[in-house]
N, C-alpha and C positions, 0 to 999 in steps of 0.2 A: 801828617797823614790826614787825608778827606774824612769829614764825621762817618761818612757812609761806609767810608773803610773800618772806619772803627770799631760802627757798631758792629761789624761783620765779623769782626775778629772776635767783638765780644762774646756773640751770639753761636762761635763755632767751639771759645772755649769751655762756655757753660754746657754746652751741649756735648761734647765730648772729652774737653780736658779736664772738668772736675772729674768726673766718674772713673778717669784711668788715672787720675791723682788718690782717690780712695780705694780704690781696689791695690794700689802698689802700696797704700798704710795700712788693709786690712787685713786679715784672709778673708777668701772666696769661700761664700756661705755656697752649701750644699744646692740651693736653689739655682747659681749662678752658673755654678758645675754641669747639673741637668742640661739648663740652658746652650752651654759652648756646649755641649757634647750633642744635643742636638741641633744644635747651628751645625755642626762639623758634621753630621748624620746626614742632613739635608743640603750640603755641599758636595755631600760623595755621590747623593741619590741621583743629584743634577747633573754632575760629572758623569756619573755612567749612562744617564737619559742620553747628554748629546751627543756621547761618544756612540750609544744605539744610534740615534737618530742618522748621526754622520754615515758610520756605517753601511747601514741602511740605505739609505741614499744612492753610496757610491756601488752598491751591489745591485741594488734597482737598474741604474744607469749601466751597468757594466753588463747585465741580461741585455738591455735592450740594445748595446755595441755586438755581443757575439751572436744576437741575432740579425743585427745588419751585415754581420761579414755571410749571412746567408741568402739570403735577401736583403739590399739586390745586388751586394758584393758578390759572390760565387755566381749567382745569377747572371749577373752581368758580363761579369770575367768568363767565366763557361759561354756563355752564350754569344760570345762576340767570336769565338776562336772556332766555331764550325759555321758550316757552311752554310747560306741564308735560307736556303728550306727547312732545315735543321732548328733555328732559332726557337722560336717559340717553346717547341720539344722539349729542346735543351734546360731553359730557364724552368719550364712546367714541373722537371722533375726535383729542381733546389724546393722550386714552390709546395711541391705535395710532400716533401719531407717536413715543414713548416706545419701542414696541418696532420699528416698522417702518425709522426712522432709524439707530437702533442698529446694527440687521442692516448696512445698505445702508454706513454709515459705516466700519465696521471690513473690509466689502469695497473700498471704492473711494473711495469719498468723502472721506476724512482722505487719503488721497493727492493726489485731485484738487485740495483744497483747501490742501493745506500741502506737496505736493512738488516737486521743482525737477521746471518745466516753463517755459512761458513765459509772456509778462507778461503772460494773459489768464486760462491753466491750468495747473496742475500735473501729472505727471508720472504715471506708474505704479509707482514705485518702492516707493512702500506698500502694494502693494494687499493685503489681506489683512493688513496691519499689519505687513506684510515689515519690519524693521530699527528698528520701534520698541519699543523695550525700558526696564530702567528705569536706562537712561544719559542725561542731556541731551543736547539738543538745542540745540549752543549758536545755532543762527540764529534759533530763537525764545527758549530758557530756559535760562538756563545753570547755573541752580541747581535746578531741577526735574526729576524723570525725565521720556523721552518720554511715557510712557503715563498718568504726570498729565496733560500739555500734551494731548494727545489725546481726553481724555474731558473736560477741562473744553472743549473745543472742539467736544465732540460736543454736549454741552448747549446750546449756542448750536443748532446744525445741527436740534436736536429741535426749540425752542420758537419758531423762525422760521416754517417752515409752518403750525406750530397756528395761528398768529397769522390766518391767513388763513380758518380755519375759520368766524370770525366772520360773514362776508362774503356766505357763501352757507347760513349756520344754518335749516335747518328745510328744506331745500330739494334735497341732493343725497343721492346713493347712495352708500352705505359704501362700498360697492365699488372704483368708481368715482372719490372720494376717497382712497381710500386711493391708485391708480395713480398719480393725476393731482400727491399731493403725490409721491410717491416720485420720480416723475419731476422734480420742479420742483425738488427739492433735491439732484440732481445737475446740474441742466443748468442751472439760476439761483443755488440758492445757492452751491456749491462754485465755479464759478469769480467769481463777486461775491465770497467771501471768499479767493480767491488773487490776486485783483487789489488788495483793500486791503492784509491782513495777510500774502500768501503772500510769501516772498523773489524778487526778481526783478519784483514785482505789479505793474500799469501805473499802480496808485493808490499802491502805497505811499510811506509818510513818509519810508522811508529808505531813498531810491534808484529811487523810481518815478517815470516818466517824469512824473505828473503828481499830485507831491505833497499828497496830499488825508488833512486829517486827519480818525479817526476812530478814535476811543479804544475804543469797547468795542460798535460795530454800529447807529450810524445810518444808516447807508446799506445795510451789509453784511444786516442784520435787520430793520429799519423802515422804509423807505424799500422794499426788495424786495418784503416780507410786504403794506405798505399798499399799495401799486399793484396787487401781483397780486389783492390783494383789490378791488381797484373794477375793475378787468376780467374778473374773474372775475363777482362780482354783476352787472355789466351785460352780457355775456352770457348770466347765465341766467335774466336777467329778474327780475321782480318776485318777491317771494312769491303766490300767491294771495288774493287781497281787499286787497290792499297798494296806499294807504297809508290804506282808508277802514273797513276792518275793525281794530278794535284787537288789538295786540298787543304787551300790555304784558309786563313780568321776571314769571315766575309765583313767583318768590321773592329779592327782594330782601336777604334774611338771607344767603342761600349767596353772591349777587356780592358784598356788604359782606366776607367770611371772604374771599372768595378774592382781592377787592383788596389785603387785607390783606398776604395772602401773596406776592401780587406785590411787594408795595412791600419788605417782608423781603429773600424773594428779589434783586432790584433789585442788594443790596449787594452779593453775589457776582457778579452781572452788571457791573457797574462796577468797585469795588473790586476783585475778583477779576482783572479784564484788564489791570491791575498785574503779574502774573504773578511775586508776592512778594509776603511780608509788611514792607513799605517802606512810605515817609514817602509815595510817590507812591500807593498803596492809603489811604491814610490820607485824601488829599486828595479821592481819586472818591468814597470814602464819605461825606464830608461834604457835598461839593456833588450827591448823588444822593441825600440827605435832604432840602436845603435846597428845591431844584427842585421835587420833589413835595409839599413842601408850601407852598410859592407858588402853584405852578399848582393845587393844590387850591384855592384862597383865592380866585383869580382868575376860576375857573372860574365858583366858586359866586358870586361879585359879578355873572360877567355873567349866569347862568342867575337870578338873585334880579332882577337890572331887566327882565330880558327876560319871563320866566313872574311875578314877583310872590312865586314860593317859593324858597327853597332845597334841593333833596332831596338826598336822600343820593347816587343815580345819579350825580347832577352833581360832587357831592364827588370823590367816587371816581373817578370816568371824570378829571378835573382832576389827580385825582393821578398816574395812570396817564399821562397827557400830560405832564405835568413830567420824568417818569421815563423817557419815549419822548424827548424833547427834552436832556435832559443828556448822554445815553447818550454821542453821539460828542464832547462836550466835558467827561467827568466828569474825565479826568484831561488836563485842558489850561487850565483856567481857574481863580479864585479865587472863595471862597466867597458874595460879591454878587454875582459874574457869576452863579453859578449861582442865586440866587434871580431876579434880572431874568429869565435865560433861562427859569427854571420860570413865572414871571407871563406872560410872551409867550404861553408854550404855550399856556398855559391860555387865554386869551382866544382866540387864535386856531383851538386848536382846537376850542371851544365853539363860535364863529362858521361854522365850517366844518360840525359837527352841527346847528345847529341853522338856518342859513341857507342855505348851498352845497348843500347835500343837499336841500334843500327844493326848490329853485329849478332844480338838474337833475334832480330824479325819480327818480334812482336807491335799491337799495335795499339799502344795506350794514348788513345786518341789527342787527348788534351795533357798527357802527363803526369797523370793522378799519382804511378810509382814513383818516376822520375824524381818528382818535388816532397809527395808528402811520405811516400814510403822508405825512399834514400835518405832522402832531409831527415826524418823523424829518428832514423834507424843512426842515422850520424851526431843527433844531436843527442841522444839518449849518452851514448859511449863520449861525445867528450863533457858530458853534464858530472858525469862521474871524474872525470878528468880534473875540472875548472872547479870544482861545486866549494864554497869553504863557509865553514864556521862564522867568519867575521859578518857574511850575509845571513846566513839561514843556518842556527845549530840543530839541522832538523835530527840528527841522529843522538840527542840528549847531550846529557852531561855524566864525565867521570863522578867516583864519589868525594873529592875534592870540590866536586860541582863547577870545573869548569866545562864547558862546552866541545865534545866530541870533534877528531876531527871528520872532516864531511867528505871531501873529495880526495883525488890522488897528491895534488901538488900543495895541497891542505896537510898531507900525512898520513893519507888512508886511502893507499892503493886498491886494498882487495873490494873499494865498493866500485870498483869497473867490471869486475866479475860478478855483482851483485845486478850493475846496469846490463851484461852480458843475459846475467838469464832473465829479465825481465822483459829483454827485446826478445830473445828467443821462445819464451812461453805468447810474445805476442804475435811470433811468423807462426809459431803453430797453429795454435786457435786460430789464425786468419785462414791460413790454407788450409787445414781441414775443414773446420767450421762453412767455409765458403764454399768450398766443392763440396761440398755434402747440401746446401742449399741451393745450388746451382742446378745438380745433376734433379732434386725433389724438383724444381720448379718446371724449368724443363722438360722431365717427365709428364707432370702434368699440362703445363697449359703454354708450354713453346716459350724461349725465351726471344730467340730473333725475326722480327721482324721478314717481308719473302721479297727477292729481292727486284719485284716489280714495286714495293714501298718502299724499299731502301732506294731506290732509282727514283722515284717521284719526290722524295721526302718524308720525315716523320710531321712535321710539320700538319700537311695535308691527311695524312694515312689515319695518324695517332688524335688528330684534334680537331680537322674538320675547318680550319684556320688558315692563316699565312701571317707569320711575320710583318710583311710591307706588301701591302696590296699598291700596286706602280701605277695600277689605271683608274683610283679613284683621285 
């Protein structure tokens, strides 16, 4: 052996091999004890610092994905799919839910929706972000500060009412729209989301009167957003020349980009509702892939027998229903489940576009019911279906302490009738809540547009703008 090696050896057993040759001849004096106990104290404190910090991170990152599926995801997808006058309009209104949500959230709203109040509504205790700081919150995170948990929650709060924008596209007054969402996401969304997620909530999983699971806002987001959109659009009627005037996407490039971005997005939307960087984020991410690209697949088989072509529209809108449909089973089921449930959507809610909408004559411009209200309203009912133990024991443990079963084919049927009333307490609040803000706004200050601006554009009328100016 080289002297250099030698001394190496020598110098590693003086330094660590005598001292565990005398501790295994002594006993460990009291000072020693202190010591490992706190070595082992400040191994634990580091261990939960980077599991924070990790955390952290991936919650940070996952706000700032479900605000890209609004900007300039929804933006761009919405905005490509009406007509080029239309454009600007269109996007303006994803854009003001961005900053008008915001306001209204960090007044009231994150209260209403996350403070102890009761199993319907939340409290006042935050208002103005009273006592949220960057401490956890252990009743929702216990590894995250409030003020992450509150902005990745605000992100949800944003891209809910955009979603409705769809519905009455080319047709209402900014104005107007802008009261009528702000309203509707305090008085429909915030308490729909204290009922499933809020502590105390009549829906929630742990400890609500009527255990209804919903992982990351099929009900709370999709199901609200799609109903208020088909009561919305049939109130305020058709567009003009609808359904015999065409009006086709005056650019299919920007809704392809902005499907895109949805489906990106998506991952923060699911994944993210993990609320950690966990094996359980791991699992929504996957089956929030899987899903959308079945229901893409699905979509496009039945739009390929039905019309003869495949288009991209069909593609995409396919994908986007996979991704509305996992939503409240991304983190309760296994990764076939979530392809089955992404093939369902798909079929079903192509059938719903391009048959049910036919056949009622309504005119949900962009499809807002169609995708997020059918999607949402389907995936709720097979989440209770698919949902099991092995992924998420979200309904506790026996007192043998093994883990509850979760869904029907789990061994606990009767939580499809718990997912039944959960969707149905959420078609109610939509339709009443929304015609009741519909018929307020209207009364007041006109909801449509006259239709000398509906014939020029909202574009022009609503903003003083144009999309693509052609002669500069």
């Amino acid at each position: 052996m080289p002297l250099c090696r030698r001394i190496q050896v020598l110098f590693l057993f003086v330094c660590f091999g005598l001292p565990s040759l005398a501790l295994a001849q002594a006993p460990a004096t009291q000072a020693q004890i202190d010591a490992l106990q706190k070595a082992v104290q400040s191994a634990q404190a580091a261990s939960a610092q980077a599991q924070s910090a990790g955390d952290n991170a991936w919650m940070l990152v996952s706000a700032a994905l479900v605000l890209l599926m609004t900007g300039p995801g929804l933006a761009l997808f919405y905005g490509g799919l009406v007509r080029k006058k239309n454009v600007l309009a269109t996007m303006m209104q994803s854009f003001a839910m961005m900053g008008l949500i915001t306001i209204l959230w960090a007044i009231c709203g994150y209260s209403l929706a996350f403070g102890h109040g009761n199993t319907f509504i939340g409290g006042f205790e935050h208002l103005f972000l009273h006592g949220v700081g960057v401490t956890p919150n252990t009743d929702y995170a216990a590894t995250i500060p409030e003020q992450t948990f509150m902005v990745y929650q605000l992100m949800f709060a944003i891209i809910t009412p955009a979603l409705i924008t769809g519905a009455f596209a080319e047709r209402m007054k900014f104005s107007s729209m802008a009261v009528f969402l702000s309203l509707w996401s305090l008085i429909i969304y915030s308490p729909m989301a204290h009922m499933v997620w809020g502590v105390g909530g009549f829906l929630n999983v742990a400890g609500g009167r009527v255990p209804s699971l919903d992982f990351a806002g099929g009900t709370v987001v999709h199901i609200t957003s799609g109903v208020s959109a088909l009561v919305t659009c049939i109130y305020l009627g058709r567009r003009r020349g609808y359904p015999s005037t065409p009006m086709t996407p005056h650019s299919m490039v920007i809704s392809f980009i902005g499907a895109c971005l949805l489906w990106v997005g998506w991952f923060g939307f699911n994944a993210g509702s993990a609320l950690g960087a966990s094996p359980l984020a791991t699992s929504a991410f996957v089956n929030t892939h899987f899903a959308a690209a079945a229901a893409a697949l699905s979509w496009t088989i039945y739009e390929w027998l039905h019309s003869g072509k495949p288009t991209a529209l069909g593609a995409i809108s396919g994908a986007v229903a996979g991704l509305v449909a996992i939503t409240p089973a991304s983190g309760f089921v296994e990764p076939m489940s979530a392809l089955a449930i992404g093939f369902f959507a798909g079929l079903f809610c192509a059938f719903m576009v391009f048959k049910v909408k036919s056949w009622l004559g309504y005119d949900d411009s962009l499809d807002a019911f169609g995708v997020h209200g059918a999607g949402g309203t389907l995936g709720a009912v097979l989440t209770g279906i698919f949902a099991t133990r092995l992924i998420n024991p979200a309904l506790g443990k026996d007192a043998s302490g093994n883990p509850l079963p979760t869904g029907g084919f789990d061994g606990h049927w009767s939580q499809i009738g718990n997912q039944l009333a959960g969707i149905g307490l959420a078609w109610g609040i939509s339709i009443v809540g929304t015609l009741v803000l519909l018929v307020l706004v209207d009364k007041t200050m006109g909801l449509r547009v006259s239709a000398e601006e509906e014939h020029t554009g909202l574009d022009l009328t609503q903003h003083n703008e144009e999309g693509y100016d052609l002669n500069s």
